[in-house]
C-alpha positions as CSV (number, residue, x, y, z in Angstrom):
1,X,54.3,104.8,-47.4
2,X,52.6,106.7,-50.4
3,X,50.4,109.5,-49.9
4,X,48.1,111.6,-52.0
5,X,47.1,114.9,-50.7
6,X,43.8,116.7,-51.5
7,X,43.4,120.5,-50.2
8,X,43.2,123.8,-51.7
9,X,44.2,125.5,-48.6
10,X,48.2,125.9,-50.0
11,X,49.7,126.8,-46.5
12,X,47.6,123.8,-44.9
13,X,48.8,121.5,-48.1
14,X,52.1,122.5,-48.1
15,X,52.7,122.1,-43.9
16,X,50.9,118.4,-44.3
17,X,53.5,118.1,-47.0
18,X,56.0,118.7,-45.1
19,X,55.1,116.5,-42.2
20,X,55.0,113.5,-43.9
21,X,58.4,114.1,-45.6
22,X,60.0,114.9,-42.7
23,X,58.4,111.5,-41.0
24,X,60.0,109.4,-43.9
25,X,56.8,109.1,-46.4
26,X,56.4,110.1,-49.6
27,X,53.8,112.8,-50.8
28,X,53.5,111.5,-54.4
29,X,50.5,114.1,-55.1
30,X,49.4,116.6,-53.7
31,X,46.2,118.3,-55.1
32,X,43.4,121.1,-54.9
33,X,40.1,119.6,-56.3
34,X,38.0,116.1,-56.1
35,X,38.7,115.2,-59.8
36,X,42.6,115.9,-59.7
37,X,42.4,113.5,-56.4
38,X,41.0,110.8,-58.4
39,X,43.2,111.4,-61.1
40,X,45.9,110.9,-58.7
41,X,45.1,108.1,-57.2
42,X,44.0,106.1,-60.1
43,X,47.4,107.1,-61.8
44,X,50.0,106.8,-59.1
45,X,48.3,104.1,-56.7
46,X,49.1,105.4,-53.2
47,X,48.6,103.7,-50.0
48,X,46.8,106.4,-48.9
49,X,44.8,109.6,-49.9
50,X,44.6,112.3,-47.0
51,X,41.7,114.8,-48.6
52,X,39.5,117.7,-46.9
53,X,35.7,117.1,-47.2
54,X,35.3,120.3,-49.0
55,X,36.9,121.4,-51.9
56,X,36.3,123.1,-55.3
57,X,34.3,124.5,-57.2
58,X,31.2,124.1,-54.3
59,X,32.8,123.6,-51.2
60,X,30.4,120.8,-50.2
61,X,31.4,117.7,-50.2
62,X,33.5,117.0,-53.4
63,X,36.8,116.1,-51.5
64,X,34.9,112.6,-49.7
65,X,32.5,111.8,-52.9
66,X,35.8,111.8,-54.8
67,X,37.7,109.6,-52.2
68,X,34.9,106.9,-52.5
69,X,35.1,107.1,-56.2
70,X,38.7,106.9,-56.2
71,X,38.6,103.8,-53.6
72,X,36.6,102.3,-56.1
73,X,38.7,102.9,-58.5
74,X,41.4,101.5,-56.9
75,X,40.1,98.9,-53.9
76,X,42.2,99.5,-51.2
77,X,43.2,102.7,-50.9
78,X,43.4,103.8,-47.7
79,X,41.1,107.6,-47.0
80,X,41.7,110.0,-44.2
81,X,39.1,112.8,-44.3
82,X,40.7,116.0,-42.4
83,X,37.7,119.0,-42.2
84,X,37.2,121.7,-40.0
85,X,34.0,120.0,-39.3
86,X,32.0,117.3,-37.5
87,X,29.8,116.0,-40.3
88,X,28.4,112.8,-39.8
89,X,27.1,111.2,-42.5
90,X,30.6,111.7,-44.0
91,X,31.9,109.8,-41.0
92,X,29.7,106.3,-41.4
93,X,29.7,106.7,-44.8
94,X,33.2,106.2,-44.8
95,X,33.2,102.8,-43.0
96,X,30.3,101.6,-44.1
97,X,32.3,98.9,-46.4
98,X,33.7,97.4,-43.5
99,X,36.8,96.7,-44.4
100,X,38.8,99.6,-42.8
101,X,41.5,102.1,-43.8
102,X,39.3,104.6,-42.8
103,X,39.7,107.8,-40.9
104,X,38.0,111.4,-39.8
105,X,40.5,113.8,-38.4
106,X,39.4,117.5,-37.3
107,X,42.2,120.0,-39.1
108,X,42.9,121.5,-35.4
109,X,44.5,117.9,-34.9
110,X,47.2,118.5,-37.6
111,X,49.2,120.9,-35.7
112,X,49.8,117.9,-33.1
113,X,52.6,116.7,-35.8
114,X,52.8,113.0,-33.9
115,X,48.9,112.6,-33.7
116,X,48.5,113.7,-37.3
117,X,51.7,111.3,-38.2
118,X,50.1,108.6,-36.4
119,X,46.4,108.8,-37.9
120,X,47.9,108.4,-41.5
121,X,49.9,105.8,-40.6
122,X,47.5,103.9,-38.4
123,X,44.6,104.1,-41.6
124,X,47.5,103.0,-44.2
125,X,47.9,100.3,-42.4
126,X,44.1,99.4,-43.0
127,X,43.0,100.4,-39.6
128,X,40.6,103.4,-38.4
129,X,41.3,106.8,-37.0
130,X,38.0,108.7,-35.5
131,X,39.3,112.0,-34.4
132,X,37.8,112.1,-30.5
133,X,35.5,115.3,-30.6
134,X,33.8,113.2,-33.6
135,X,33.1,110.7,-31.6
136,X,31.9,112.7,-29.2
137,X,29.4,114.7,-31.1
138,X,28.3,111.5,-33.2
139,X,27.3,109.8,-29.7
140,X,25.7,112.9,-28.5
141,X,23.2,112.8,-31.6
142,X,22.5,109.5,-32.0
143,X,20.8,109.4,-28.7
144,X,19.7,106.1,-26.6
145,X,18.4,103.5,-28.7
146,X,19.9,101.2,-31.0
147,X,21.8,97.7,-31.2
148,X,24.2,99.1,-28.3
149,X,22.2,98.5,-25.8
150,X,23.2,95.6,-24.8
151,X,26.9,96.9,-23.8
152,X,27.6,97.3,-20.7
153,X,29.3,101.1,-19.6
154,X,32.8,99.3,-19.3
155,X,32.2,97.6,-23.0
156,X,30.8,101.2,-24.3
157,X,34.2,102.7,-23.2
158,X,35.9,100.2,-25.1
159,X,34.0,100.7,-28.0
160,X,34.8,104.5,-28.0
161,X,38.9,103.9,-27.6
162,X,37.9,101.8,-30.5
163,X,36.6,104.3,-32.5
164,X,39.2,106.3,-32.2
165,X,41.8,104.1,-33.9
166,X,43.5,102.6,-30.1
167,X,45.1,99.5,-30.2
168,X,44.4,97.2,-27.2
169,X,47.2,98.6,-25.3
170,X,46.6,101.8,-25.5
171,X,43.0,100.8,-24.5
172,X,44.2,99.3,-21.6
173,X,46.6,102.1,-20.6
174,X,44.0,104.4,-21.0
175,X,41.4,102.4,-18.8
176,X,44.4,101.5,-16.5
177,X,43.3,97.5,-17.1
178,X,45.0,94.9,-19.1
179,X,44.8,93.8,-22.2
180,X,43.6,90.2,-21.4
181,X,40.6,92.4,-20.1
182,X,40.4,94.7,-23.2
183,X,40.2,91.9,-25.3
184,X,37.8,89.9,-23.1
185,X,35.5,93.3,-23.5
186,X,36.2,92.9,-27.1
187,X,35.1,89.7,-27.7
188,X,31.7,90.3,-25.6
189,X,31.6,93.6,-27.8
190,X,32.0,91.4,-30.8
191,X,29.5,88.6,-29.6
192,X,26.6,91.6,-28.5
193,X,26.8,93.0,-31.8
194,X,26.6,89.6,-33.4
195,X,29.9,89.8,-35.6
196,X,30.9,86.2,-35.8
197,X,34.7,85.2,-37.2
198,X,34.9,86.4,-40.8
199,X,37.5,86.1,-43.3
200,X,36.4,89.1,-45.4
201,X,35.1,91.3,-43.2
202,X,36.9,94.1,-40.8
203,X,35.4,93.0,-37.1
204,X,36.8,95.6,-35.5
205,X,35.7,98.7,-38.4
206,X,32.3,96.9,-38.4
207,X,31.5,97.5,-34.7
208,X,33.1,100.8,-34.7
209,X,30.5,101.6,-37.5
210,X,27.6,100.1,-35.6
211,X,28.5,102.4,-31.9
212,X,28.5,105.9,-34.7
213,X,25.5,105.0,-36.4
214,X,23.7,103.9,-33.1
């Protein structure tokens, strides 16, 4: 796996470095600024770009405006946001294509090397990686209403695990069912939030995009 690395923390850049390496992937970039990460990505074509939310000159939101301009540049490119934050219009905004290889991982997470590991491998490999206390919060605000309210409490658990990047298994270890039932949940998720069969579209990104936005 390829990786491009956006962060002007050096210590923080140089320790994710190192991780990957020592995990068997290659860090073919790593960066401090939004238009050095596009840069990067357009000119070396990773499979994925790992990139804080905030980075020079204003320490807003350069580092995700320039991962969405350098997916566009390159379609496919797989983004994991890492920020010290919770901010959520970063988090939908990031999934709002639908098609996946898409992740939001609070920088406290990092120094669990095999959850870190797991997250850019998992969103590489074009699936999604909600760090949990984002989820958490982004549930919290969103209040009551919305298309979700059809789900039953059982199907809203799902749909969390979800969120967070679980496979079925791990859903089902985690729920202590099994995964006939996980993916019979699924389906009814899938059915409730009227995603029919698509050959284009990401199901499974799609309804974890429609339980953060509420």
């Amino acid at each position: 796996m390829r990786v491009v690395i956006a962060e002007d923390l050096a210590l923080l850049r140089d320790g994710m470095i190192r991780l990957l390496r020592d995990s068997g992937h290659e860090v073919v970039a790593a960066v401090e600024d939004g238009e050095a990460l596009v840069r990067a990505v357009s000119g070396h074509k990773p499979d994925i770009a790992v990139c804080d939310v905030r980075l020079p000159p204003s320490f807003r939101d350069e580092g995700v405006r320039a991962a969405l301009e350098a997916r566009k540049r390159v379609p496919g490119t797989a983004i994991l946001i890492v920020s010290q934050y919770v901010e959520e219009t970063y988090a939908t905004e990031l999934l709002a294509d639908g098609q996946g290889g898409v992740g939001y991982l609070l920088k406290d997470r990092i120094a669990d090397v095999r959850e870190f590991v797991d997250a850019v491998e998992r969103v590489a490999a074009g699936g999604t990686a909600m760090d949990p206390e984002v989820v958490a919060q982004l549930v919290t605000r969103r209040g009551d209403d919305g298309p979700l309210d059809d789900l039953t409490p059982r199907e809203r658990e799902v749909l969390k695990l979800m969120a967070e990047g679980r496979s079925n298994g791990a859903i089902a270890a985690s729920l202590v069912v099994t995964e006939g039932a996980v993916e019979k949940h699924i389906s009814n998720i899938f059915g409730k939030l009227s995603l029919p069969v698509s050959d284009t579209d990401h199901r499974r990104v799609l309804a974890v995009l429609a339980y953060l936005q509420g």
